[in-house]
C-alpha positions in Angstrom: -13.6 2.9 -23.5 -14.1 -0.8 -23.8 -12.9 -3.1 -21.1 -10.2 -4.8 -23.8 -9.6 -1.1 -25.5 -8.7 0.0 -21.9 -6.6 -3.4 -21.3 -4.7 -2.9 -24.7 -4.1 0.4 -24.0 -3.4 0.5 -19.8 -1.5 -2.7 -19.5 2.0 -1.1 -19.1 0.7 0.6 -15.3 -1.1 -2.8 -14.2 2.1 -4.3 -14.9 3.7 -1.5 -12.6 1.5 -1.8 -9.8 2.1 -6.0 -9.7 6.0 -4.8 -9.7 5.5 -2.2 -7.5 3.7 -4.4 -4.9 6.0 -7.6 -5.7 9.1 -4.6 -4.5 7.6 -3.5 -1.5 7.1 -7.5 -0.2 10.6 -8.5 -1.0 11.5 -5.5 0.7 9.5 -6.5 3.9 10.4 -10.1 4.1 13.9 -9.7 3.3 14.1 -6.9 6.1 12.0 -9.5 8.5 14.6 -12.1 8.0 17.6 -9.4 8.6 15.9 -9.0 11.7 13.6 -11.5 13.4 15.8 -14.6 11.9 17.6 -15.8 15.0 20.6 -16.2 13.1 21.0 -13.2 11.9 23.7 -11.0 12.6 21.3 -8.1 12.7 18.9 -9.3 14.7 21.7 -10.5 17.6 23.2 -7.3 17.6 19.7 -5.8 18.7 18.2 -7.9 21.0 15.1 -4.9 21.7 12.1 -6.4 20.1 10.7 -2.6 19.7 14.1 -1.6 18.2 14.0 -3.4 15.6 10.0 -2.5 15.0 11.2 0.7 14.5 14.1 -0.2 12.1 11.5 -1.9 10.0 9.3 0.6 10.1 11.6 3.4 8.8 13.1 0.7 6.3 9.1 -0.1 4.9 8.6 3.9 5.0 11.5 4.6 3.3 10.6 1.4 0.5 7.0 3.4 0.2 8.7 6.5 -0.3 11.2 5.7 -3.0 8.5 3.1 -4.7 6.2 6.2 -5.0 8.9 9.0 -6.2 10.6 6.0 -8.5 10.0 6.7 -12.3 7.3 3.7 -12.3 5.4 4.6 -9.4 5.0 8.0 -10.9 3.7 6.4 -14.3 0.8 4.1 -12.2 -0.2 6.1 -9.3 1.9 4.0 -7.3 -1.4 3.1 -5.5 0.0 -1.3 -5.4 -3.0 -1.5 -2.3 -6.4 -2.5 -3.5 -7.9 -0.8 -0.3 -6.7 2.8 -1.8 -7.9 1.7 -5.2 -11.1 0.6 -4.4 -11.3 4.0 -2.6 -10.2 6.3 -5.4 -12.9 4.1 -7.5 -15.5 5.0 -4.8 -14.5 8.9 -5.4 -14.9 8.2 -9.4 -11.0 8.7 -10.3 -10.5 5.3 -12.1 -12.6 3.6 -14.7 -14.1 0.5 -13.8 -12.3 -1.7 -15.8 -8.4 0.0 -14.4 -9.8 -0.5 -10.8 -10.3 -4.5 -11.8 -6.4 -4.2 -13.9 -4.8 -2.8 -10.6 -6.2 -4.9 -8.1 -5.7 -8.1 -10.1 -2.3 -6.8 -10.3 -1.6 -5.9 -6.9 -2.7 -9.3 -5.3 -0.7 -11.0 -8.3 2.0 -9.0 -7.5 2.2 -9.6 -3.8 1.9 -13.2 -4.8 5.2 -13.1 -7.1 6.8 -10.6 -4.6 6.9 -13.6 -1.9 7.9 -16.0 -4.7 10.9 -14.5 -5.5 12.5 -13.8 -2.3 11.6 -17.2 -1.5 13.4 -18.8 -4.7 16.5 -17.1 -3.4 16.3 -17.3 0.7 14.0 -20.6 1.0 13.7 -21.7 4.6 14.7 -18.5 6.3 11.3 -17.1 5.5 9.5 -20.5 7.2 11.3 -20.0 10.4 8.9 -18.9 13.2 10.2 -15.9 13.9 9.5 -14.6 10.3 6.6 -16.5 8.9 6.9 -14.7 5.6 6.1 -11.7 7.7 2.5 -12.7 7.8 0.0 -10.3 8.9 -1.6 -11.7 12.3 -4.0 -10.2 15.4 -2.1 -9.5 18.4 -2.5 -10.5 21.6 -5.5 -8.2 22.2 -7.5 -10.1 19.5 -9.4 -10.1 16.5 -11.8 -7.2 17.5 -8.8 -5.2 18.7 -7.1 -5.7 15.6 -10.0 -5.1 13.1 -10.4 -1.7 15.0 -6.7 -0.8 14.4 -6.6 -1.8 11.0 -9.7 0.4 10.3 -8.3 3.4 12.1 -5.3 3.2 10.2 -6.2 3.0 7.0 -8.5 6.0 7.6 -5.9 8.5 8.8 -3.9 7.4 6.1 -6.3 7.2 3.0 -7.3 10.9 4.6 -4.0 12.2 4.8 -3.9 11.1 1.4 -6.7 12.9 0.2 -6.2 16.0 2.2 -2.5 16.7 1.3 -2.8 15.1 -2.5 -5.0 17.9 -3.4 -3.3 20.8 -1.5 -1.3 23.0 -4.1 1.9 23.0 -2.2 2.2 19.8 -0.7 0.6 17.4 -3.2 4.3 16.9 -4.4 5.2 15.5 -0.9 2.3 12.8 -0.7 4.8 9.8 -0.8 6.6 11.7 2.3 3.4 11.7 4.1 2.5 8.5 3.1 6.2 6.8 4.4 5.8 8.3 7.7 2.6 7.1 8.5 4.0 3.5 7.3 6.6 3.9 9.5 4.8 4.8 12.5 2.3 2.3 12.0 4.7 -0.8 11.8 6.4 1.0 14.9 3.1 1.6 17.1 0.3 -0.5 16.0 1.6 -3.4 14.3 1.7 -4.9 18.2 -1.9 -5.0 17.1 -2.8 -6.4 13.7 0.8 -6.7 12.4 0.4 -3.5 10.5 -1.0 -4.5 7.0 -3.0 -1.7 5.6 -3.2 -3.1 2.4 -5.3 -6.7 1.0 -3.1 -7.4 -1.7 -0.2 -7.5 1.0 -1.5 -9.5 3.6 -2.3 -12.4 0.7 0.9 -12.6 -0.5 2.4 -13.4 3.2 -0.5 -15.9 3.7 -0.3 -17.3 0.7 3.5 -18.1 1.4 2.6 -19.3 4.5 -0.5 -21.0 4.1 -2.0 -19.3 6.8 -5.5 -18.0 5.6 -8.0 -17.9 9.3 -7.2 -14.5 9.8 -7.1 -13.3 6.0 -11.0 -11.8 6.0 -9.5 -9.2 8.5 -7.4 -8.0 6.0 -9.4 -8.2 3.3 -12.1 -6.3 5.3 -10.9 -3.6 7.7 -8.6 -1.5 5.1 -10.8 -1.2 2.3 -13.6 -0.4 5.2 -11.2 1.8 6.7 -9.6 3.8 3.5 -13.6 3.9 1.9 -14.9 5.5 5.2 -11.9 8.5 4.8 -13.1 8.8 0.7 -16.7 9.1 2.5 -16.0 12.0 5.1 -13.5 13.8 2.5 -16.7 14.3 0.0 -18.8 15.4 2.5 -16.3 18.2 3.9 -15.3 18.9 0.3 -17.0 17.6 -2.5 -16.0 14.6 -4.9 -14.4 17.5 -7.5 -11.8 18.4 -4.7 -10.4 15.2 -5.5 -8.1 16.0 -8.3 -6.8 12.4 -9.4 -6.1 8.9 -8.3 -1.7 9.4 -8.5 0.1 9.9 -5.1 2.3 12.1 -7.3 1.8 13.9 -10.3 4.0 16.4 -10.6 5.9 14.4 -13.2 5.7 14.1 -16.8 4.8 10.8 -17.4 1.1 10.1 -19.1 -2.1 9.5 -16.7 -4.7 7.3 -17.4 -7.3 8.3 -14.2 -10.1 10.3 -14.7 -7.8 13.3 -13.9 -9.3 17.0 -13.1 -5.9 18.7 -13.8 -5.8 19.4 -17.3 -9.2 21.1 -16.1 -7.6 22.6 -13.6 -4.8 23.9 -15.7 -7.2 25.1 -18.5 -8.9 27.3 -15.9 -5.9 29.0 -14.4 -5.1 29.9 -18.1 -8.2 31.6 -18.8 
């Protein structure tokens, strides 16, 4: 199909995965004000800096989760992460021109995400403390952090692929997926700040005009997430990878270059 066939046609899930991206960032910086602000109620009552990682974590993994399961996330693939795109492009599950829809979407959406929050907390997300929850090497530096973000992305883009295609736990991708966003934002976001995800990273930046650091994060995920698509086709073979949704045990249509009406027309035969 034509680029503007395939735009006329797909233009309902790019729109998804800009909302589903602009969700997740309101979700993070309003949960970074609740509790990094120092005025915050939340944040005085827990004055254990890893305490509260760990709330945020399991807040962000449960935001994944329910972004993934919700009735939209199951109608785009509920990738909104331009690194897990660009990977499921690598493994030949999206066209070329849905690859380019979702990512301009995603990094719009993370844009619009930030907006909005901002439009309705304004200088609570400036304060130091919260920084619209921007995305920043740790102590250990830049190489440090590079390596992290890297390392997570694989293990998660892997776990993706491994349990997506397994008969009986493809349905519970977005459960897999939530826990490693949890534990990430409570182990190694001491790191790199935990961003897995280009799109994401851009929108905190952009609110906060702080860009040095941005190739890291425009680098080390997709590096990361492209490496896993790499070692899964080796082990496997590009046809185990069935399609480019987290979850498709749903009724609602899929545009990807999906191997499971295949599938299904074989176990019928």
């Amino acid at each position: 199909m034509a680029p503007a066939g395939t735009l006329r046609r797909h233009w309902p899930e790019y729109l998804i995965e800009a909302f589903l991206l602009g969700a997740f960032m309101v979700s993070a910086l309003g949960m970074t004000v609740l509790l990094e602000h120092p005025a915050s109620p939340l944040h005085r009552a827990l004055p254990d800096a890893t305490l509260r990682r760990v709330l945020m974590g399991l807040a962000m993994g449960g935001t994944a989760i329910a972004l993934v399961y919700s009735p939209w996330g199951q109608r785009s693939g509920a990738h909104f992460n331009p690194a897990l795109t660009l990977a499921f492009f690598r493994l030949g599950r999206i066209a070329p021109a849905d690859a380019l829809g979702y990512v301009t979407a995603q990094f719009a959406g993370g844009v619009l995400g930030v907006l909005a929050l901002a439009a309705g907390v304004g200088a609570l997300l400036s304060a130091p403390t919260v920084n619209y929850a921007a995305t920043r090497p740790g102590p250990l530096g830049v190489g440090i952090a590079f390596a992290a973000e890297v390392a997570i992305s694989f293990v998660t883009m892997g776990t993706v692929l491994v349990v997506s295609n397994h008969p009986r736990l493809a349905r519970f991708t977005p459960l897999f997926v939530g826990a490693l966003v949890a534990t990430w934002i409570s182990v190694e976001a001491p790191l790199s700040g935990m961003s897995m995800n280009p799109a994401r990273s851009f929108g905190s930046a952009a609110g906060a005009g702080l860009f040095d650091s941005l190739w890291l994060y425009f680098t080390a995920p997709p590096l990361g997430m492209l490496l896993a698509a790499e070692g899964f086709v080796r082990v496997r073979g590009v046809r185990a990878v069935h399609c480019a949704k987290l979850h498709h045990a749903n009724a609602q249509r899929c545009i990807f270059r999906c191997r499971y009406p295949e599938l299904a027309a074989a176990r019928e035969a």
